[in-house]
C-alpha positions as CSV (number, residue, x, y, z in Angstrom):
1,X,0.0,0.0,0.0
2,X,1.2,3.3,-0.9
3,X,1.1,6.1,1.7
4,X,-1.2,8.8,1.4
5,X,0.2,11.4,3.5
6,X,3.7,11.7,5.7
7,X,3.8,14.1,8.2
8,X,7.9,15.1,9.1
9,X,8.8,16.4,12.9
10,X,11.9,18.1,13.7
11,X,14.4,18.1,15.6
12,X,15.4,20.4,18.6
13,X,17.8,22.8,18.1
14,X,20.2,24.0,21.3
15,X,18.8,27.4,22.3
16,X,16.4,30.0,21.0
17,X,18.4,32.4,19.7
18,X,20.1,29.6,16.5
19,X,16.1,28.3,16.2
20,X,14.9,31.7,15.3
21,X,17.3,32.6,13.0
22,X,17.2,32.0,9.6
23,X,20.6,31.3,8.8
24,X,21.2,28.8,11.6
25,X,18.3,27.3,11.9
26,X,17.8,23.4,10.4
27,X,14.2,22.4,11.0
28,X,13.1,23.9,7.6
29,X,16.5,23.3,5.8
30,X,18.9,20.3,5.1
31,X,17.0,17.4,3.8
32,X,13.6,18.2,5.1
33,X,12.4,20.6,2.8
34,X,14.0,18.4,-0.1
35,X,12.3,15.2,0.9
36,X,9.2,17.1,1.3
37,X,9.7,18.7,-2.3
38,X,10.3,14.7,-3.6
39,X,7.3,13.3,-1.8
40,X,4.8,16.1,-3.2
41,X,6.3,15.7,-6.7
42,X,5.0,11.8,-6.2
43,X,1.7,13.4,-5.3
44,X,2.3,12.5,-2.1
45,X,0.3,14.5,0.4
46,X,3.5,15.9,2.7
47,X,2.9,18.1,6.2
48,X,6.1,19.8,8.1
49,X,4.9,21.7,10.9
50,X,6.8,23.7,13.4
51,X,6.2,22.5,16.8
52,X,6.1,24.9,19.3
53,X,9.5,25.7,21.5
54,X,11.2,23.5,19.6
55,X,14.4,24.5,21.7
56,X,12.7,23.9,25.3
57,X,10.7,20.8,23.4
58,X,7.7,19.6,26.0
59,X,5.7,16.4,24.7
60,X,2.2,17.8,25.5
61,X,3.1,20.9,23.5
62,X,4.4,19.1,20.7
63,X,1.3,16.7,21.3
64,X,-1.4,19.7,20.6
65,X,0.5,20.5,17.1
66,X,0.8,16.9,16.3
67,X,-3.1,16.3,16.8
68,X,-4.0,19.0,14.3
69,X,-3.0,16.6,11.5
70,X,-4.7,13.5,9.8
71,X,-2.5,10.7,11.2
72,X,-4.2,7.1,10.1
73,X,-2.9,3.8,8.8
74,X,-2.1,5.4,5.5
75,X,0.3,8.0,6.9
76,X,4.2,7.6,7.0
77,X,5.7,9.2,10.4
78,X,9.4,11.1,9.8
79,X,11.0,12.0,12.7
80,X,14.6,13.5,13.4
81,X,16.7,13.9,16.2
82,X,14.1,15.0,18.8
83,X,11.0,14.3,16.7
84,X,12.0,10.8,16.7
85,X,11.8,10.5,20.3
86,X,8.2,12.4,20.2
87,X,6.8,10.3,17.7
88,X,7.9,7.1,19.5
89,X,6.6,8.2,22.9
């Protein structure tokens, strides 16, 4: 079965000066945005949202973002660094 939609979390950067920056921070650069590009080119339905305080992460926080998406059988879950260890939890 193909996936229908993939929803990417990511990771925690040290402090929230470098998150707020745009030249140093990575959630929206590296390989995110470029697998998200790939996926939607596949028409593949592809969500990467910013979770709150990503520098000062707290699960129930990143819970409430997470719960605003469609997340079913059909979805593929991406996490890195910190993301992974939300999505597993």
């Amino acid at each position: 079965m193909t996936a229908k939609n993939v929803l990417i979390i990511h990771g925690c950067p040290r402090n929230a000066e470098k998150a707020m920056n745009p030249e140093t921070r990575t959630y929206d650069k590296h390989w995110i945005p470029w697998t998200k590009k790939q996926l939607l080119a596949k028409n593949i339905k592809t969500e990467t949202p910013l979770m709150p305080s990503p520098w000062q992460p707290e699960y129930k926080k990143f819970k409430i973002e997470f719960e605003k998406y469609n997340v079913d059988e059909n979805t593929i879950l991406i996490g890195h660094s910190c993301g992974c260890a939300f999505l597993v939890r």
